[in-house]
C-alpha positions as CSV (number, residue, x, y, z in Angstrom):
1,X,99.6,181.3,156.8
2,X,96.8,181.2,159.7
3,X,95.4,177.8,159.3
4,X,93.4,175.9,161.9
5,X,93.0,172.1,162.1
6,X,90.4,170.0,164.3
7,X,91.9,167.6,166.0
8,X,91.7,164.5,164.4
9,X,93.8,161.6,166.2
10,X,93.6,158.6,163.9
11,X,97.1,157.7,162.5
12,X,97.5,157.2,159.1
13,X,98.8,153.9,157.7
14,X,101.2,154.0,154.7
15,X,102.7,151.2,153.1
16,X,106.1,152.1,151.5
17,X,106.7,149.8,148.5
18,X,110.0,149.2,147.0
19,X,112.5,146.2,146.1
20,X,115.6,149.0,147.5
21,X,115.8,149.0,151.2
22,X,117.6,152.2,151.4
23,X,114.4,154.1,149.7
24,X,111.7,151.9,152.1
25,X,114.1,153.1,155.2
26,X,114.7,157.1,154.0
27,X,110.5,157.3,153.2
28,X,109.5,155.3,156.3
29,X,111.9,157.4,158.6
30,X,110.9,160.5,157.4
31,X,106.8,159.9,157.4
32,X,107.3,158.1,161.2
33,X,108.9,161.5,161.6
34,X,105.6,163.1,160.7
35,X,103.5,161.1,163.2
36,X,102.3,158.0,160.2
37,X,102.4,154.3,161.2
38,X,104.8,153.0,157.8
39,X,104.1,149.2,156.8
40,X,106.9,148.0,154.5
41,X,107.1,145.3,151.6
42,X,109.8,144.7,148.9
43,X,107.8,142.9,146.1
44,X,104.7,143.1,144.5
45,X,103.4,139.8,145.7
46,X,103.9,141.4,149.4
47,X,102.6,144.8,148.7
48,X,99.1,143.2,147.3
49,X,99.2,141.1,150.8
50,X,99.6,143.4,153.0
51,X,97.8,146.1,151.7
52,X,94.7,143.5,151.5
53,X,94.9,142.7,154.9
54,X,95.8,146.0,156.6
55,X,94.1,148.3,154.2
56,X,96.2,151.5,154.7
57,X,95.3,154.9,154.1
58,X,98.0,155.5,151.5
59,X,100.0,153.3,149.3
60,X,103.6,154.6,148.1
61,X,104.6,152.2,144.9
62,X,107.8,151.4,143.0
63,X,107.1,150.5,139.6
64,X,109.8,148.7,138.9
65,X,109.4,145.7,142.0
66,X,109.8,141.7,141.9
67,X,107.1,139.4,141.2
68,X,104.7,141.4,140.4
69,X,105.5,145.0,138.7
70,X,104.0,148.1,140.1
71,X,102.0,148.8,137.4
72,X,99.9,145.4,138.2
73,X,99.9,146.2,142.0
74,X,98.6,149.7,141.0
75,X,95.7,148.2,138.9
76,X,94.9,144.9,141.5
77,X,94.3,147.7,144.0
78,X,92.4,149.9,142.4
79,X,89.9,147.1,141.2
80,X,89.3,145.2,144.5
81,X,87.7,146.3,147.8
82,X,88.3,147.5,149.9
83,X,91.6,149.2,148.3
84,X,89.9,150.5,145.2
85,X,89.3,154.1,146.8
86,X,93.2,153.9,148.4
87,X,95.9,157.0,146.9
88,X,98.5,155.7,145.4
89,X,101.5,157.4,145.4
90,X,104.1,156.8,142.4
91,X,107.7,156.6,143.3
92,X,109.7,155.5,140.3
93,X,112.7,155.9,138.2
94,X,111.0,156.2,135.1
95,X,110.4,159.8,133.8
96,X,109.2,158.9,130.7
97,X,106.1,161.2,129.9
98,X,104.2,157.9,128.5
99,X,105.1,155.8,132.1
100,X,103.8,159.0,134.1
101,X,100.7,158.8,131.5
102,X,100.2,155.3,132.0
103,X,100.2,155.6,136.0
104,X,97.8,158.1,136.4
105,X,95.5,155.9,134.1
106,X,95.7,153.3,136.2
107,X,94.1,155.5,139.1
108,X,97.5,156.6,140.7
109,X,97.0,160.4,142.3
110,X,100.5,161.3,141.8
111,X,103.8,160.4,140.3
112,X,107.0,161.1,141.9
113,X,110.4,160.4,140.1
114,X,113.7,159.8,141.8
115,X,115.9,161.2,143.0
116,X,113.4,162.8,145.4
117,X,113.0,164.9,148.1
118,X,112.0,163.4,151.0
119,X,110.4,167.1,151.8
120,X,108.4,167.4,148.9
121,X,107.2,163.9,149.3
122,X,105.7,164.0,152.5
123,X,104.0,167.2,151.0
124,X,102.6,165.1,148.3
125,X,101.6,162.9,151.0
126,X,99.9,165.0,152.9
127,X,97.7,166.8,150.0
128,X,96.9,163.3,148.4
129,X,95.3,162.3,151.9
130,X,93.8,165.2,152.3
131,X,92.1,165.2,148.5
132,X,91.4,161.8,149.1
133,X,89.2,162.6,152.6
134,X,89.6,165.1,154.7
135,X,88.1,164.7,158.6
136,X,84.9,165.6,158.8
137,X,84.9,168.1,161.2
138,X,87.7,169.9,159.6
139,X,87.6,173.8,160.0
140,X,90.5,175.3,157.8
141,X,91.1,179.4,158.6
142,X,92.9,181.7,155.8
143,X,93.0,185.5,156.9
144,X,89.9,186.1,157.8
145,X,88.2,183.5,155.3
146,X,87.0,180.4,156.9
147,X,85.5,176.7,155.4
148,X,84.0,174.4,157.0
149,X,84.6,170.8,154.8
150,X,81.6,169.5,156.8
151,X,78.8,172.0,156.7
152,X,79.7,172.8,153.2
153,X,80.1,176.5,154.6
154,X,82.0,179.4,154.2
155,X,82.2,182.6,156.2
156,X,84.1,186.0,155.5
157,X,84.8,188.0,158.5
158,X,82.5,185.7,160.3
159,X,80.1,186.4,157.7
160,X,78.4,183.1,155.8
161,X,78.9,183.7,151.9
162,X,76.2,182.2,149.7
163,X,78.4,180.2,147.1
164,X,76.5,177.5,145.1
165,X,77.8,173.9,145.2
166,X,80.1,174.3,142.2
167,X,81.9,177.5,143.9
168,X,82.3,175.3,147.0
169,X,83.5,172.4,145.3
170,X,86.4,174.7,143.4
171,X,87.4,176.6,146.5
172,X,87.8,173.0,148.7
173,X,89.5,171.0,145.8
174,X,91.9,174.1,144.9
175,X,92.7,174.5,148.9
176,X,93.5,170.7,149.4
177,X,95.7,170.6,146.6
178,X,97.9,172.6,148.7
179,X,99.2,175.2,146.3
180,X,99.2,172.6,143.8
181,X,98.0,174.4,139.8
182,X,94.8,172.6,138.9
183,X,93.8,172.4,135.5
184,X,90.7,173.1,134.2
185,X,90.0,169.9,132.9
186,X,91.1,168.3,136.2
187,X,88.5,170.8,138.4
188,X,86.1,170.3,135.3
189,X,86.1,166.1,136.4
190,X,86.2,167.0,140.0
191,X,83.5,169.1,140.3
192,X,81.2,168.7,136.8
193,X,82.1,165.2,137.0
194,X,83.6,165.5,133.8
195,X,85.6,162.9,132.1
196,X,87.0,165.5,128.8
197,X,86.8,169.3,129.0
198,X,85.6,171.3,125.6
199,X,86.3,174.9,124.7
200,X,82.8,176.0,126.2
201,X,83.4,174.0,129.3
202,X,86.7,175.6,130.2
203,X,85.0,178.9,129.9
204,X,82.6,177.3,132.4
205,X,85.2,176.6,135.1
206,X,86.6,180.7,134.7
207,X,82.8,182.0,135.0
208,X,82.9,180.5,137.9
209,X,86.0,181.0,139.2
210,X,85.3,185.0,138.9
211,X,81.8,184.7,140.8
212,X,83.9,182.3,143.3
213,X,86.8,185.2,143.8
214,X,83.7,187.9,143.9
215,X,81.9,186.3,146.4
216,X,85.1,185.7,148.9
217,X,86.1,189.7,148.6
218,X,90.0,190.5,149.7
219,X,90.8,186.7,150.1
220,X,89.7,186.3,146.2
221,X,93.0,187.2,145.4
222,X,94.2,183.6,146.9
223,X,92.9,182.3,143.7
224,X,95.6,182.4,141.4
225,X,95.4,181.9,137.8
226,X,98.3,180.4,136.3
227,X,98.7,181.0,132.8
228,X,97.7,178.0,130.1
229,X,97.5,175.3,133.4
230,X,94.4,176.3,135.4
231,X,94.9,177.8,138.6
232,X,95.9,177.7,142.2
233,X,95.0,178.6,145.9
234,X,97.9,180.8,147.5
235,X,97.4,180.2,151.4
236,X,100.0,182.0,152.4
């Protein structure tokens, strides 16, 4: 994969959350690893405290914590400023399909069970803060397709391709997902601003997805649809 980064110096602040001090220590290492500043807290009561005062870039959340559950840290932050517009990570025991439901309703951007892969967390990490704001002066490089995230711009063999807002708003939340499968109700929110996708709608989302692949050549193929989900960007 030929990607290329600005530089963009600012550490990111995480705050782990989590009553077991084995988890906060595995996460903390591994994202210090990775170049983040980690803030740590063990209960709910804490989490809310510090997260008000240092305002981190990323909150990972137990659900399952003292004092105050993680469900009610989740929705405190998300209604208060300057935290509202902070990720939230999930990290939980629970798998039940109504508890990942019930996160994500809340405003969490993802939901991670245990056990976990410290790998595929700090992947998760990394895509969530990207969706969530990439630097503005990012330049990302794929082949011989570039996009600028600033300038709203995209070039093909150094040549600038006309895409309307819509195209340019699939192509930049399909390649921060980072070969994530978006659904077409998910893009349909993103980028419509849609709350609930309809039969015409969805159709809406694949016209454009075809002018999108068009319009981008031999790097169209990068847009993969995957069947009864959505679809995905294959950078590699």
């Amino acid at each position: 994969m030929n990607r290329v980064y600005a530089i963009f110096s600012v550490m990111k602040k995480v705050l782990v959350v989590d009553d077991e001090a084995d988890i906060v220590e595995l996460v903390s290492y591994n994202l210090k690893k990775e170049g983040y500043q980690v803030l740590s807290a063990y209960d709910g009561e804490e989490a809310l405290s510090l997260a008000r005062q240092e305002n981190p870039d990323l909150v990972i959340l137990d659900l399952m914590l003292p004092k105050i559950d993680g469900f009610r840290v989740c929705r405190v932050l998300k209604k208060e400023e300057p935290t509202a517009k902070t990720p939230i990570i999930m990290l939980t025991a629970k798998t039940r399909e109504e508890d990942r439901v019930a996160g994500l309703d809340l405003g969490a951007d993802d939901y991670v069970t245990k056990p976990f892969s410290p790998r595929e967390l700090l992947a998760r990490v990394k895509a969530v803060l990207r969706r969530a704001g990439p630097p503005e002066d990012e330049l990302l490089r794929y082949g011989d397709l570039e996009i600028d995230i600033s300038r709203y711009e995209v070039c093909l063999s150094g040549n600038r391709v006309n895409l309307t807002s819509k195209e340019f708003g699939l192509l930049k939340e399909l390649v921060m997902a980072e070969g994530r499968a978006l659904t077409r109700d998910y893009l349909l929110e993103k980028v419509w601003d849609y709350s609930q996708a309809v039969e015409i709608e969805s159709r809406t989302v694949d016209v454009h997805i075809s002018n999108l692949r068009r319009k981008i050549g031999s790097q169209g193929r990068r847009i993969v649809t995957v069947k009864n989900v959505g679809y995905r960007f294959d950078a590699d």
